[in-house]
C-alpha positions as CSV (number, residue, x, y, z in Angstrom):
1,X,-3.6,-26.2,16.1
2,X,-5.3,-27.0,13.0
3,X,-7.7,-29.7,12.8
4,X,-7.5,-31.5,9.6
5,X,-9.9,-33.6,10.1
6,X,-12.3,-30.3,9.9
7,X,-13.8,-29.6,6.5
8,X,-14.1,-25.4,6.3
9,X,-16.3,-23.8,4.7
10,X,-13.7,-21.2,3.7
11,X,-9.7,-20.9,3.8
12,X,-8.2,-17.7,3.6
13,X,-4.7,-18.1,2.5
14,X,-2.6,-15.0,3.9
15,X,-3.3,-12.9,7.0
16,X,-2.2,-9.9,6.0
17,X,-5.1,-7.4,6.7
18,X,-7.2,-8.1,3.5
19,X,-7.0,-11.4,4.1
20,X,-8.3,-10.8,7.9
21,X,-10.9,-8.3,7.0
22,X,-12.2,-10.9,4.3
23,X,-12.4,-13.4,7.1
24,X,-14.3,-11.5,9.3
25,X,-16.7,-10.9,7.1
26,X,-17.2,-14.5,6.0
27,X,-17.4,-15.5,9.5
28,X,-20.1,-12.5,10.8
29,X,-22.0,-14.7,7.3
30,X,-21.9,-17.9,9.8
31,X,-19.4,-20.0,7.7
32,X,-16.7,-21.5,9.3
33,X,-13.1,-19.7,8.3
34,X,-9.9,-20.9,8.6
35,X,-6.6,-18.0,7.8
36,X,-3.7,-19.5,7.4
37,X,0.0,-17.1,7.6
38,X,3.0,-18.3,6.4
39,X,4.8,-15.1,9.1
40,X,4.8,-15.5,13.1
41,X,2.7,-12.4,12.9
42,X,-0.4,-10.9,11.3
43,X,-0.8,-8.0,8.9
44,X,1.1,-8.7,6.3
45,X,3.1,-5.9,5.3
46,X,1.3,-3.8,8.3
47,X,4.1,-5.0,10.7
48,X,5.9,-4.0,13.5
49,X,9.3,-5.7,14.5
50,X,12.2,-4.8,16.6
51,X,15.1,-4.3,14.0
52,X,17.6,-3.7,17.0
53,X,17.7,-4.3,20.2
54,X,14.6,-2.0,22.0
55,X,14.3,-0.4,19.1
56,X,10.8,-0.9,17.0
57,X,9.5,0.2,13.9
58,X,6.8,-0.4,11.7
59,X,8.6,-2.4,9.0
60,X,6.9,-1.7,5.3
61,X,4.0,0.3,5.5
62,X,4.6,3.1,7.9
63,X,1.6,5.5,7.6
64,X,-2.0,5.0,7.9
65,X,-3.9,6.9,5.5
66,X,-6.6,5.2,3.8
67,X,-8.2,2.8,6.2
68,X,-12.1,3.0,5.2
69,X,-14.1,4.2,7.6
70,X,-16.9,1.5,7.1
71,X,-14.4,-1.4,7.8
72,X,-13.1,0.3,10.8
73,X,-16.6,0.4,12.3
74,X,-17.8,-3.0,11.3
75,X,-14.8,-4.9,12.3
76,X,-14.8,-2.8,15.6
77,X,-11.2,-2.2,15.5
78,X,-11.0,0.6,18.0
79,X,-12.7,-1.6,20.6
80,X,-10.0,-4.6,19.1
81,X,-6.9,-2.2,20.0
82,X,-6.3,0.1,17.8
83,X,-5.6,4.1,18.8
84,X,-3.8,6.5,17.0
85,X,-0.6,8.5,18.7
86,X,-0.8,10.8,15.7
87,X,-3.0,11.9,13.2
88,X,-3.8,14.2,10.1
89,X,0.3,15.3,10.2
90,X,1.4,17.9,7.7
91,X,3.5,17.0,5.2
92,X,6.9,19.3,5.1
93,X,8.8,19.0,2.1
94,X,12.8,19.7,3.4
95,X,14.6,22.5,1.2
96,X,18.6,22.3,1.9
97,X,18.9,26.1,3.0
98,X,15.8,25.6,5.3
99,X,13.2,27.3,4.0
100,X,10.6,24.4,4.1
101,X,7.2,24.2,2.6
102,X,4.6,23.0,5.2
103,X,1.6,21.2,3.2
104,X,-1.2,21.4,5.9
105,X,-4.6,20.3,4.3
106,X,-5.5,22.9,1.7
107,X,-2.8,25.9,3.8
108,X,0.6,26.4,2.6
109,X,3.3,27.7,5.0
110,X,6.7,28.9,3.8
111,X,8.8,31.8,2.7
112,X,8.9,31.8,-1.1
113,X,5.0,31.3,-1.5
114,X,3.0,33.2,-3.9
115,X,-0.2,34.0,-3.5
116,X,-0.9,32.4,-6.5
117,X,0.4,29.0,-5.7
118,X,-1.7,29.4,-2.3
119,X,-4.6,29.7,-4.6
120,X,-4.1,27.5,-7.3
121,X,-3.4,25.0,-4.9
122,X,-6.7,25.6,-3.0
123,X,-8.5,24.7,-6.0
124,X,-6.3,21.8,-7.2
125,X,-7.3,19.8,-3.8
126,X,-11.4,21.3,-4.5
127,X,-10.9,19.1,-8.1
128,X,-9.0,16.4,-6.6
129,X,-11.6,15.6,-3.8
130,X,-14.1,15.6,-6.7
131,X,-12.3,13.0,-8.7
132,X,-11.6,11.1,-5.8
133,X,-15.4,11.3,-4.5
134,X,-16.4,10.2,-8.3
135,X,-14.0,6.8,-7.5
136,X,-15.3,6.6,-4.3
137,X,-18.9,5.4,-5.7
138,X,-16.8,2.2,-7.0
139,X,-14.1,1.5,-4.5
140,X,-16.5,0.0,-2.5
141,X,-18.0,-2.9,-4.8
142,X,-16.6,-5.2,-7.4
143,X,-15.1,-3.8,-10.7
144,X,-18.0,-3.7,-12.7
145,X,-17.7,-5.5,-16.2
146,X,-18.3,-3.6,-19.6
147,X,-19.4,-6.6,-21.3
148,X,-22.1,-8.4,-19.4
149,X,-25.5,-7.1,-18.6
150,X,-25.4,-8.0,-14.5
151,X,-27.7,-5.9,-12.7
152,X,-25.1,-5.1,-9.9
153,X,-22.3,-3.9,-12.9
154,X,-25.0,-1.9,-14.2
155,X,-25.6,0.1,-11.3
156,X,-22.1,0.3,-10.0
157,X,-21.1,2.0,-13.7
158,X,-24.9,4.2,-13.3
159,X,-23.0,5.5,-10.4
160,X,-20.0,6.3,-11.7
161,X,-21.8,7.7,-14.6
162,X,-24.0,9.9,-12.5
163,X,-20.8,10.9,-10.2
164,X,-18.8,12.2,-13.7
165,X,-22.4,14.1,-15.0
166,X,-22.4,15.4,-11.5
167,X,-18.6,16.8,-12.0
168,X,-20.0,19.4,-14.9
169,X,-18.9,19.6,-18.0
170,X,-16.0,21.1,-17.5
171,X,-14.2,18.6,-14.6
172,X,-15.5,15.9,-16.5
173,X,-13.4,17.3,-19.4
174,X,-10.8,17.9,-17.1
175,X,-10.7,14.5,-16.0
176,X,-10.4,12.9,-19.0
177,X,-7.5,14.6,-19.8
178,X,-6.0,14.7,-16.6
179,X,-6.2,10.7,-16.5
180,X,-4.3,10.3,-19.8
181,X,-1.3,12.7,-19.3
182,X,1.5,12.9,-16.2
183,X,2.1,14.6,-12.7
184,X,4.9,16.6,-14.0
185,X,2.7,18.3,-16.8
186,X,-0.3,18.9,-14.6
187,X,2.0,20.5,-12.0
188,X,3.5,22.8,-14.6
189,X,0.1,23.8,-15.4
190,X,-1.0,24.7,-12.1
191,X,2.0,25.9,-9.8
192,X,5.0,27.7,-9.2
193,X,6.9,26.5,-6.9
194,X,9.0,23.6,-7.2
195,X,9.3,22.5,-3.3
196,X,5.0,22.0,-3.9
197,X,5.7,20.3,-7.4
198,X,8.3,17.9,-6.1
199,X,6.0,16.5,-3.2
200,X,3.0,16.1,-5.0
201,X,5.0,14.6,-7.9
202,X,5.9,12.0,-5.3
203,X,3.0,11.3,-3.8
204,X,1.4,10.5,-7.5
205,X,4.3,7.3,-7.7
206,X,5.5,5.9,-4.4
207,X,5.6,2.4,-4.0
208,X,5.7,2.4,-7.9
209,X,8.4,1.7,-10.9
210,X,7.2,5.2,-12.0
211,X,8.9,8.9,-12.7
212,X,7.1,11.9,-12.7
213,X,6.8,11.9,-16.6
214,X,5.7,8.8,-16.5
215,X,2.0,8.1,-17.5
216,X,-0.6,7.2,-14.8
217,X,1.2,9.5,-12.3
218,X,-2.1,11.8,-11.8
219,X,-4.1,9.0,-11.3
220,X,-1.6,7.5,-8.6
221,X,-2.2,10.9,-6.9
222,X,-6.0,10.6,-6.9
223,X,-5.5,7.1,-5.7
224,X,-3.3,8.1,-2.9
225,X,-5.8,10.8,-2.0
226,X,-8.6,8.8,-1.5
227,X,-7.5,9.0,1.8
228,X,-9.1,12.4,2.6
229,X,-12.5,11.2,1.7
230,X,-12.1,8.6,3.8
231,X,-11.3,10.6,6.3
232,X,-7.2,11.3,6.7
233,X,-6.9,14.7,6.3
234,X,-3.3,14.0,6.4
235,X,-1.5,10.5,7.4
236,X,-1.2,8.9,10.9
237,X,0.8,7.5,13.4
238,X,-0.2,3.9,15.0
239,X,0.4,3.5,18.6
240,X,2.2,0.2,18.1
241,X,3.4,1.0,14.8
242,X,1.6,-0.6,11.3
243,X,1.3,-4.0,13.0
244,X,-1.1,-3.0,15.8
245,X,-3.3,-2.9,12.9
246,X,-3.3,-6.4,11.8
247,X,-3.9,-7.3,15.9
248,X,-6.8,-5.3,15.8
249,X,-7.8,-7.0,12.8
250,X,-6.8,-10.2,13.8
251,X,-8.6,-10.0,17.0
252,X,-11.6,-9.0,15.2
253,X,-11.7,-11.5,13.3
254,X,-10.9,-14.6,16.3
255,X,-14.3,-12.6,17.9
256,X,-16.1,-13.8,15.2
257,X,-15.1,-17.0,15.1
258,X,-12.5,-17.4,12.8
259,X,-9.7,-19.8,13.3
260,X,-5.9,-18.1,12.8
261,X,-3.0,-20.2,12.8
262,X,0.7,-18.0,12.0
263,X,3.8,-20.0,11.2
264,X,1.6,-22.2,8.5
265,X,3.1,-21.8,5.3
266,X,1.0,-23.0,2.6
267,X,2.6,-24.9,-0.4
268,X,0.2,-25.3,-2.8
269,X,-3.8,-24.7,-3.6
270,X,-5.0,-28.0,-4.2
271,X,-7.1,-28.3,-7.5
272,X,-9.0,-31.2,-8.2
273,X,-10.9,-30.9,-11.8
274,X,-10.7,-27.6,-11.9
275,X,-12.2,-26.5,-8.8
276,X,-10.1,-25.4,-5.9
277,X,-10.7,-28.3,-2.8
278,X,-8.2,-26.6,0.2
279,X,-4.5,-26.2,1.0
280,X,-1.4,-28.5,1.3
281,X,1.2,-27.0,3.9
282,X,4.3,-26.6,3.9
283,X,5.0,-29.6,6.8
284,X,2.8,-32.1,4.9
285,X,-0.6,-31.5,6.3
286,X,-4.0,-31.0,4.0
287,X,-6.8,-28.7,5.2
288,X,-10.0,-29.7,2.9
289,X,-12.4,-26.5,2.0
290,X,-15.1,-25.9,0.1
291,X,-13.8,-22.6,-1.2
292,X,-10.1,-21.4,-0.6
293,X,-9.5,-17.3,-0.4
294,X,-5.8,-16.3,-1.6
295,X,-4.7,-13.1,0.1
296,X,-1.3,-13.6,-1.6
297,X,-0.6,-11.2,-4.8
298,X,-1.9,-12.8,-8.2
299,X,1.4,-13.8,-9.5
300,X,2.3,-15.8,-6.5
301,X,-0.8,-17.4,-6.0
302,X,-1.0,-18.4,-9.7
303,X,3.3,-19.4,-10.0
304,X,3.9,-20.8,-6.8
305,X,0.4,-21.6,-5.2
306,X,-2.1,-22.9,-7.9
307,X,0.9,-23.1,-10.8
308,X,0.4,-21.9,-14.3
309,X,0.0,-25.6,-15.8
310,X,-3.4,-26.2,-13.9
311,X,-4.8,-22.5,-15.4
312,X,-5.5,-22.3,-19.2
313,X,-2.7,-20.5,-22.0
314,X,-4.3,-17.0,-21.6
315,X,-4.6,-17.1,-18.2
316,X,-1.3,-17.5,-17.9
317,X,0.1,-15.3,-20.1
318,X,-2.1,-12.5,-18.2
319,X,-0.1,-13.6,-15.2
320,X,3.1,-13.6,-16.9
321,X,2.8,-9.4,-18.2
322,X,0.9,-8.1,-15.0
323,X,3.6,-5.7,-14.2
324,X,4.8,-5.8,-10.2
325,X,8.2,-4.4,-10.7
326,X,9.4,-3.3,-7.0
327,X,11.7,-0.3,-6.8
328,X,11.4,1.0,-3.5
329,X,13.3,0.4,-0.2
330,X,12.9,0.7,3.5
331,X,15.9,2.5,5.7
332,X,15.6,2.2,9.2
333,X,17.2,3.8,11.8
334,X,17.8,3.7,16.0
335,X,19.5,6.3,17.0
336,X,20.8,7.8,20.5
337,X,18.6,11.0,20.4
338,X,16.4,12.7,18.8
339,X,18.4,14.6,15.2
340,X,18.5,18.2,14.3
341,X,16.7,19.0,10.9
342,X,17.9,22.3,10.0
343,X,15.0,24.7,10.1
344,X,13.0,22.1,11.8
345,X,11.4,22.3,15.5
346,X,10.8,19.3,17.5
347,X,7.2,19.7,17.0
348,X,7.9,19.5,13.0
349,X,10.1,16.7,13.2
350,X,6.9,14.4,14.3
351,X,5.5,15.8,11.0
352,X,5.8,13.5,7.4
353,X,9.5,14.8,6.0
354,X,9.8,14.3,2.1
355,X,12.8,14.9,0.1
356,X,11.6,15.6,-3.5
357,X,13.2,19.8,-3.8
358,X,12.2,19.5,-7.4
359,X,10.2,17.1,-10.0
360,X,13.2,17.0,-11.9
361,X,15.7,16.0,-9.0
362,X,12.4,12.7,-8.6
363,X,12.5,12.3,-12.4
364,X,16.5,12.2,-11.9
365,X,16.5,9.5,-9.0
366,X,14.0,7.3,-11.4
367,X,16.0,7.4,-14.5
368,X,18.6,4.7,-13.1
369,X,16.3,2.1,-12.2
370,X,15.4,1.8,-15.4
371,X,18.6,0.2,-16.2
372,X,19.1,-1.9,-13.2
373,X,20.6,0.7,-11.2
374,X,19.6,2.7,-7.4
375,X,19.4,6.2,-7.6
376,X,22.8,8.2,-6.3
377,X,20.1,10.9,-4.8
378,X,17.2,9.2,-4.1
379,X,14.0,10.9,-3.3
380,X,12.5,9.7,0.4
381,X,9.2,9.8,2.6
382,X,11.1,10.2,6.9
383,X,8.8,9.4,9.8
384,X,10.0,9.2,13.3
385,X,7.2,7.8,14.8
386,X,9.1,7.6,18.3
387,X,8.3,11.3,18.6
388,X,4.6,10.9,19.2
389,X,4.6,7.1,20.2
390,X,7.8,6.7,23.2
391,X,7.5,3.0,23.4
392,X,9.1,2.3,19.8
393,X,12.5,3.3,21.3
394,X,14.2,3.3,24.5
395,X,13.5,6.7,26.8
396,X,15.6,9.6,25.0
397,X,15.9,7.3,21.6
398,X,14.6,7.6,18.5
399,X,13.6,5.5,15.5
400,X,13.7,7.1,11.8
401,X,12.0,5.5,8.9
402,X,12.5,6.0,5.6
403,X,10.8,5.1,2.3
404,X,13.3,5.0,-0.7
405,X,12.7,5.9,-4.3
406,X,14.0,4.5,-6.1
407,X,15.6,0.9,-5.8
408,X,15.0,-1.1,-8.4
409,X,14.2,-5.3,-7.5
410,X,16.6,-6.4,-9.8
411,X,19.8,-5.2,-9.1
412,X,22.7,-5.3,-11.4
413,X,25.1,-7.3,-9.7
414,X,22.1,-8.1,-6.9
415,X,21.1,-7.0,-3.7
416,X,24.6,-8.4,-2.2
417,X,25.8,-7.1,1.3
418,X,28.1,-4.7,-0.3
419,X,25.7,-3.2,-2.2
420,X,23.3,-3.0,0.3
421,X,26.2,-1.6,2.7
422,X,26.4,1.2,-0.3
423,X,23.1,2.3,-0.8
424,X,22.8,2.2,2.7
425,X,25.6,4.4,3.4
426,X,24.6,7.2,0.5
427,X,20.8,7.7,1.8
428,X,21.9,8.2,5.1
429,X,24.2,11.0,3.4
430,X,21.6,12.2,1.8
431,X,19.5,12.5,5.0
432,X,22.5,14.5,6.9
433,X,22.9,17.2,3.8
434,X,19.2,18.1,5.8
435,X,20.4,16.6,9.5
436,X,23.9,17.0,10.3
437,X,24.1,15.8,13.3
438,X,22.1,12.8,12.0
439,X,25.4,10.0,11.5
440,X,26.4,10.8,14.8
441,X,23.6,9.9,16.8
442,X,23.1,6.4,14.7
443,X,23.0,3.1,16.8
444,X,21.7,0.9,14.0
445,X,20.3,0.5,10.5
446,X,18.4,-2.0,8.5
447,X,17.6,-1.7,4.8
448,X,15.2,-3.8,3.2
449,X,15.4,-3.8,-0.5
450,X,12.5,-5.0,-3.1
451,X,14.0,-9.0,-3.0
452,X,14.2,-8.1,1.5
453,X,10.8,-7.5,1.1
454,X,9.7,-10.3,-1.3
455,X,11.4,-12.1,1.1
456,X,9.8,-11.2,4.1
457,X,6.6,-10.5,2.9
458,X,5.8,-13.3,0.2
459,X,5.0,-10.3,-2.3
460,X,6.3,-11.0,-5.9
461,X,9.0,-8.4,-6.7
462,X,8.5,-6.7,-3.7
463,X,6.0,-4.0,-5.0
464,X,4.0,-2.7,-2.0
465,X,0.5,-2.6,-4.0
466,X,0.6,-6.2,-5.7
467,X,1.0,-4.6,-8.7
468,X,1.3,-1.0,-10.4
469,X,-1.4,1.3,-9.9
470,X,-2.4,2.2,-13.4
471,X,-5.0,2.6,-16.0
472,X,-4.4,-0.6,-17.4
473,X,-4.2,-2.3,-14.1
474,X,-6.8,-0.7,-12.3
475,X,-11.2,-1.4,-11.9
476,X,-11.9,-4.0,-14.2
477,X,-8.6,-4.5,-15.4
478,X,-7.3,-5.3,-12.1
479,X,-5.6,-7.7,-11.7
480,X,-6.2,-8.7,-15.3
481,X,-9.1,-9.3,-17.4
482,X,-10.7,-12.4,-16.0
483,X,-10.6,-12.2,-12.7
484,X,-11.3,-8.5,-11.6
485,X,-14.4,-10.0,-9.8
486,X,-12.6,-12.0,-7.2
487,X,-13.3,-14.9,-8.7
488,X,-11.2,-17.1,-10.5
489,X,-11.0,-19.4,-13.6
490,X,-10.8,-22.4,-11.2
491,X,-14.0,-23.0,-9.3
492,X,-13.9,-21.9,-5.8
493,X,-10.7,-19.9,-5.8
494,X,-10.8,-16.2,-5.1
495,X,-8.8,-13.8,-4.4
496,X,-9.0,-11.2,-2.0
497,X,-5.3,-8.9,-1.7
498,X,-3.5,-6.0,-2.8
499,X,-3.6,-7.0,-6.5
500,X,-7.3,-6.5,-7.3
501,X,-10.1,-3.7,-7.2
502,X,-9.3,-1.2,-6.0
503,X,-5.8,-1.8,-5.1
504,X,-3.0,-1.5,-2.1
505,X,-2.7,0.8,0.5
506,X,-4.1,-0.3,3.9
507,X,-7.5,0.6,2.7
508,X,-9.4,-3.0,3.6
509,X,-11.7,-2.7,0.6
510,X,-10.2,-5.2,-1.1
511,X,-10.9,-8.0,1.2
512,X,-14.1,-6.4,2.4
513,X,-15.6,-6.7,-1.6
514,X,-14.5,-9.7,-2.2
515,X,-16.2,-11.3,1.0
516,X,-19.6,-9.8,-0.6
517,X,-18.8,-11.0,-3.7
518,X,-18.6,-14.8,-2.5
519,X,-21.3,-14.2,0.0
520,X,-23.6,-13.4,-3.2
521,X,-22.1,-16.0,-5.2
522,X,-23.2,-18.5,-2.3
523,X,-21.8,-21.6,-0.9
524,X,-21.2,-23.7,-4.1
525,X,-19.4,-20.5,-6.5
């Protein structure tokens, strides 16, 4: 239990894992760290739960793919628990008369191939692991500001400045160009073949209110494959599903001292004079700090948690037009044994399955949510995890899980059970037109929607990355100008999740920078 009478040092509010890995690192700096999560469990939305009974899966995020190396190794987290059952999967994007294309690295497996998309797309991935090593140099550090003359700015922009020189003229052209237009251009520019097109379109938007024509769609796709530098040739499978990753964390974090307590809802940042002075729960108790951490997205920290009348007018109204528009659902699905993909072996059923046969058939399934309205043929991301990790399922079961684009947060006519029965029903039509054998074998679903995950998760809107990933919402525009450094307009409130520099994913950079940002700033900031 919490002691109240304790004054902490620091008060992480949220232990999802950017909240944890900001911890950890604020304790290993000897102050005393308290993380308090409104959940029973830790991670955030890295979670496990059983959604039926025996049956196990991990319930938002559902691949690990961008986890920084450095974070791993200084929190320790393989000696804290956590192993991979699979890793570096290929990515097979399902064709109806099963003739897949298997994305393996920079290979390309499949019947109607060219050898020109085999080589263009050799060289796309050569430019993309460029651009992303050029972002690399700043993911790692706070956004630096344009404005100001800080020494630390100054050399995180010299870096990026040296990493773009280093590009050669003609990338860096490249990349300027690249950043401003869309996926569904660049992919007309460099392929043939539209199974290739459709699954890179996709990767460039999920987890976003985004189409393929949408703007910022290439540099979704060089966020989302920041990954490889880090490491993931191709995603992975947690033993333990997603929430064996917040344990590790979590454990990492208790061994260095930090206090944890789950089931402790927080209420309200308390603000005295402007400066942030600890927490008020949800049952009535106050925890006093000198410094108080939100790992809660920016709008909810600054609507529900601080509230907009103790921030000034344009503070606010940043709040206000940050855009976290959810539009993507979770499906998930026991079943009796293991489906039959058509033109799939066992072995390639472990593999990531996307449905995405064409960027027009993704632009097609965005166009409704635009106007309030699911898609009819939705575009999907299908693990089943249970292949390579047995103890998410009962012996000779199975657990599917599927990522949903697109379903839009607000709903005409809501999220009400009928609705949900209906959406529910036509994805899992949509998955037997490429496993026919699929509705037979079904035990039990569970879809979470955008409000589900809101719900569950305490993420405005229920967008994934706290906000869209987008020029206008990404380095030092993230989350908005005046507090892409962490810090806050109220004295001693940070902020440490998903919704600043560099962004979501479960990458651990966020809460890693902002930890070295307050442990420059010092005790008093």
């Amino acid at each position: 239990m919490i002691n109240v009478d304790k004054h902490y040092d620091v008060i992480v509010v949220g232990g999802g894992h950017n909240g944890l890995v900001c911890a950890t690192y604020l304790a290993k700096d000897g102050r005393n760290v308290l993380v308090l999560e409104a959940n029973d469990a830790l991670g955030g939305a890295s979670a496990t739960a059983e959604f039926s009974d025996q049956f196990s899966v991990s319930s938002c995020a559902h691949w690990l793919f961008q986890l920084n190396p450095k974070v791993a190794s200084e929190l320790d987290l393989t000696k804290h628990g956590l192993a991979l059952a699979a890793e570096n999967l290929c990515t097979i994007a399902l064709a109806e008369d099963g003739n897949h294309l298997t994305i393996d690295g920079d290979k390309l497996e499949g019947e109607n191939i060219s050898e020109e998309d085999r080589k263009a797309f050799v060289a796309f991935n050569h430019q993309i692991s460029k651009f992303c090593k050029v972002l690399a140099a700043a993911f790692n550090r706070r956004a630096p500001k344009l404005v100001e003359g800080n020494f630390t700015d100054r050399i995180t922009l010299a870096k990026l400045g040296f990493g773009m020189k280093m590009l050669g003229k003609e990338d860096m052209s490249d990349l300027m160009r690249l950043a401003l237009i869309n996926i569904y251009d660049v992919m007309e520019e460099n392929f043939e073949n539209d199974l290739l097109k459709g699954a890179i379109s996709l990767d460039s938007l999920l987890g976003s209110h985004m189409g393929p024509r949408s703007p910022n769609t290439v540099y979704g796709y060089i966020y989302r494959r920041m990954g490889a530098i880090f490491g993931f040739q191709g995603p992975a499978v947690v033993q333990g599903g997603m929430g064996a990753v917040g344990k590790a964390m979590a454990a990492a974090a208790a061994a260095s001292g930090v206090d944890i307590e789950v089931d402790a809802a927080v209420s309200k940042i308390n603000i005295d004079v402007d400066r942030a002075t600890g927490v008020t729960l949800r049952d009535g108790r106050v925890v006093n700090a000198s410094l108080v951490v939100s790992n809660a997205d920016p709008k909810t920290t600054f609507n529900n948690l601080v509230g907009l009348s103790n921030i000034e007018t344009g503070v606010a109204r940043r709040v206000k037009t940050m855009r976290m528009k959810g539009d993507t659902a979770k499906l998930h699905i026991a079943l009796d044994g293991l489906p039959n993909f058509t033109g799939l072996t066992e072995q390639q059923m472990g593999q990531r399955l996307v449905i995405a046969p064409t960027m027009n058939y993704v632009e097609n399934a965005f166009n409704p949510s635009k106007y309030g309205e699911y898609s009819t043929e939705p575009a999907m991301d299908i693990s089943i995890p249970s292949i390579h990790d047995t103890n998410l399922a009962p012996s000779g079961k199975h657990v599917m899980s599927v990522i949903v684009q697109y379903a839009p947060y607000d709903l005409t006519g809501g999220w009400t059970e009928e609705n949900k029965g209906a959406f529910t029903e036509l994805v899992i039509d949509r998955l037997a037109d490429f496993a026919p054998d699929l509705k037979d074998k079904i035990v039990a679903s569970e879809l979470l929607t955008p409000v589900d995950i809101e719900q569950r998760f305490h993420i405005h809107g229920g967008h994934w990355h706290h906000g869209e990933i987008s020029l206008d919402q990404i380095l030092m525009m993230r989350p908005f100008p005046g507090a892409s450094q962490y810090g806050t307009a109220v004295g001693g409130l940070y902020l440490c999740g998903a919704g600043n520099h560099p962004g979501g994913g479960v990458m651990g950079l966020a809460g890693h920078n902002a930890a070295k940002e307050i442990i420059k700033r010092g005790t008093s900031a």
